[in-house]
Backbone bond lengths (Angstrom), bond angles and torsions (degrees), N, CA, C in turn:
res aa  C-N    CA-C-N  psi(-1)  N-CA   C-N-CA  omega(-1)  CA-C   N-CA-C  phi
1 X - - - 1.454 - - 1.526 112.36 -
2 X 1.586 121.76 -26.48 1.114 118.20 162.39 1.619 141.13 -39.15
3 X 1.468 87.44 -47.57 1.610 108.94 179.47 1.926 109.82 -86.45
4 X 1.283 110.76 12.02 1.701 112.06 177.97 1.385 112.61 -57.29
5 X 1.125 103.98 -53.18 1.625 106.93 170.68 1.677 136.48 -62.94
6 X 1.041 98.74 -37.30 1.663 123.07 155.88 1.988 104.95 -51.70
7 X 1.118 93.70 -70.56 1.469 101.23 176.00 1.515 129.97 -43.27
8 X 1.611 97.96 -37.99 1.646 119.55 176.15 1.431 104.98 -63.70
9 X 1.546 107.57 -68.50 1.362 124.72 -170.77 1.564 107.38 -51.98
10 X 1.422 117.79 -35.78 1.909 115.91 -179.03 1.419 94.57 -77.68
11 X 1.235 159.01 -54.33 1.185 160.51 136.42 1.780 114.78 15.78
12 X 1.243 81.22 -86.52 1.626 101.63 178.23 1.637 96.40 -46.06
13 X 1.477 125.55 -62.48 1.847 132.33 -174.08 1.583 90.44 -30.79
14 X 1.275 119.17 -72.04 1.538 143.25 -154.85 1.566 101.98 -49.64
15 X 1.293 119.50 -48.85 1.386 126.53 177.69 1.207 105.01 -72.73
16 X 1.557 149.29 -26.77 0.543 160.56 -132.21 1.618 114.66 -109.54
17 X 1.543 96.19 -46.85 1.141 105.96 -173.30 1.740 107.09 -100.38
18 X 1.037 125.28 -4.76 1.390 131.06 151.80 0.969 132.89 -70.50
19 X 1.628 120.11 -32.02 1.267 122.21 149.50 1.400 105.57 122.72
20 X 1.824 108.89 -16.67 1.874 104.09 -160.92 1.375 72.59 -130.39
21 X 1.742 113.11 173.26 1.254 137.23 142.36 1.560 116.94 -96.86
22 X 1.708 121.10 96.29 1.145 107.42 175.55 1.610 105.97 -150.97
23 X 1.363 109.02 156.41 1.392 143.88 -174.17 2.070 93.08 -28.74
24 X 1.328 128.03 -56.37 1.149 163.28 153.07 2.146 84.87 -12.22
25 X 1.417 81.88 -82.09 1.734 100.66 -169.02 1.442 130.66 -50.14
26 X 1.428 92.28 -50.32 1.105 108.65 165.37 1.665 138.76 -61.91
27 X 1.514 112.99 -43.43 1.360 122.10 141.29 1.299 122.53 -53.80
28 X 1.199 150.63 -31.21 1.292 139.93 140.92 1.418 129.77 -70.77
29 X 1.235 108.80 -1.40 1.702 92.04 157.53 1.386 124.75 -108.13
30 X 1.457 100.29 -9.79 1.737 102.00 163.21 1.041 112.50 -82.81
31 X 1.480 109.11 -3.82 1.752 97.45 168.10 1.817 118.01 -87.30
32 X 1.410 91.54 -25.00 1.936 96.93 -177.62 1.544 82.84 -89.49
33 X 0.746 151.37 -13.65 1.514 117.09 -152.22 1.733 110.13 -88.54
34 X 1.612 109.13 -39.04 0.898 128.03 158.81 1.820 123.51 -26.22
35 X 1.754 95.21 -68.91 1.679 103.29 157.28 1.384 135.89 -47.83
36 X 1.094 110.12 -34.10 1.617 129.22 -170.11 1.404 91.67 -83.20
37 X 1.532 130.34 -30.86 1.486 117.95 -172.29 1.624 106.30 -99.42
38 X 1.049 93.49 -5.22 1.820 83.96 170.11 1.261 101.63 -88.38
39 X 1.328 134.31 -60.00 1.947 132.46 173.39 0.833 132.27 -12.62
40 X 1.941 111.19 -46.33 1.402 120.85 -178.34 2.097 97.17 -102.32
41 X 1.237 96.82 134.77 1.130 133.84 161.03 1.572 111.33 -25.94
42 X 0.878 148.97 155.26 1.537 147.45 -152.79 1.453 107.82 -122.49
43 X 1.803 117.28 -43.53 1.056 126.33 172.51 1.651 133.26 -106.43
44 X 1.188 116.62 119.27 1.358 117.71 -148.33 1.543 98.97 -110.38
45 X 1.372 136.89 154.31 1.326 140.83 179.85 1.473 109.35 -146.48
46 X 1.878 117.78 26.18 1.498 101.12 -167.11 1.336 79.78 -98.56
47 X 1.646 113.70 158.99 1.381 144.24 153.75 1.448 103.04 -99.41
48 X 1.831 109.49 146.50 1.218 118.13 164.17 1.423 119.33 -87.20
49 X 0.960 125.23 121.92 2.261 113.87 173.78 1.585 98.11 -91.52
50 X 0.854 92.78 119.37 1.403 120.52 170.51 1.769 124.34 -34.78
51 X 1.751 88.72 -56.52 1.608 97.55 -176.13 1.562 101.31 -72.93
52 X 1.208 113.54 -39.57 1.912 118.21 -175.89 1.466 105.84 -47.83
53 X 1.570 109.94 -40.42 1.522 103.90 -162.57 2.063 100.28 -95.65
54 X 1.140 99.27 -28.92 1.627 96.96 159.65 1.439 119.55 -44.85
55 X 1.437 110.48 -52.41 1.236 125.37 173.25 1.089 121.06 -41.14
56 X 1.552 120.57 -64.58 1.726 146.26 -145.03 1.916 79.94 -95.36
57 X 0.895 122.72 -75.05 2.131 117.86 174.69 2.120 93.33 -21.22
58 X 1.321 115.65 -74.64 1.329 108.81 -176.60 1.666 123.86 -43.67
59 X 1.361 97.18 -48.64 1.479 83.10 -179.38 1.639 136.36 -96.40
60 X 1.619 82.83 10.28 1.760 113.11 162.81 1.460 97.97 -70.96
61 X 1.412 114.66 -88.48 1.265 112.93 178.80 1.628 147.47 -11.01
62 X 1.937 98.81 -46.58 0.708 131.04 -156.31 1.403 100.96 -88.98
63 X 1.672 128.49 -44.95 0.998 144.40 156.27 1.653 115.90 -51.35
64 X 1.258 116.74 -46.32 1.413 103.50 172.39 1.464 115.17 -74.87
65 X 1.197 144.19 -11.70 1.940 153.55 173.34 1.659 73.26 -79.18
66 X 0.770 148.20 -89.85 1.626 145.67 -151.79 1.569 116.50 -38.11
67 X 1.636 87.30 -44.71 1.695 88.60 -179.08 1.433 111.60 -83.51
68 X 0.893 129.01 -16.84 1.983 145.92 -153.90 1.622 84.89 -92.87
69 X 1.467 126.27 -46.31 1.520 116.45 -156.71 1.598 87.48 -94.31
């Protein structure tokens, strides 16, 4: 029950990234999703830093205005 939300949220990606909601989709992503949650590790210990990801947003950004012009 821990991982329900995890499960939802890979779900939702899957539909998501196919583009439709259908009968089709949906049976195949409860079938990967399952897999994909055994792979990753159960217990997690990363912290986000704040300024790093302030950072890494800027020079995302910054890089895509670069490529666009």
């Amino acid at each position: 029950m821990k991982r329900l939300p995890s499960a939802a949220a890979l779900l939702g990606l899957w539909l998501a990234l196919w583009g439709e909601v259908s009968v089709a989709n949906l049976v195949s992503g409860a079938l990967v999703v399952p897999v994909v949650l055994r792979l990753v590790p159960e217990q997690r210990d990363h912290r986000v830093h704040p300024v790093a990801a302030v950072r890494l947003l800027v020079v995302f950004v910054g890089r895509l205005v670069t490529s666009s012009v």
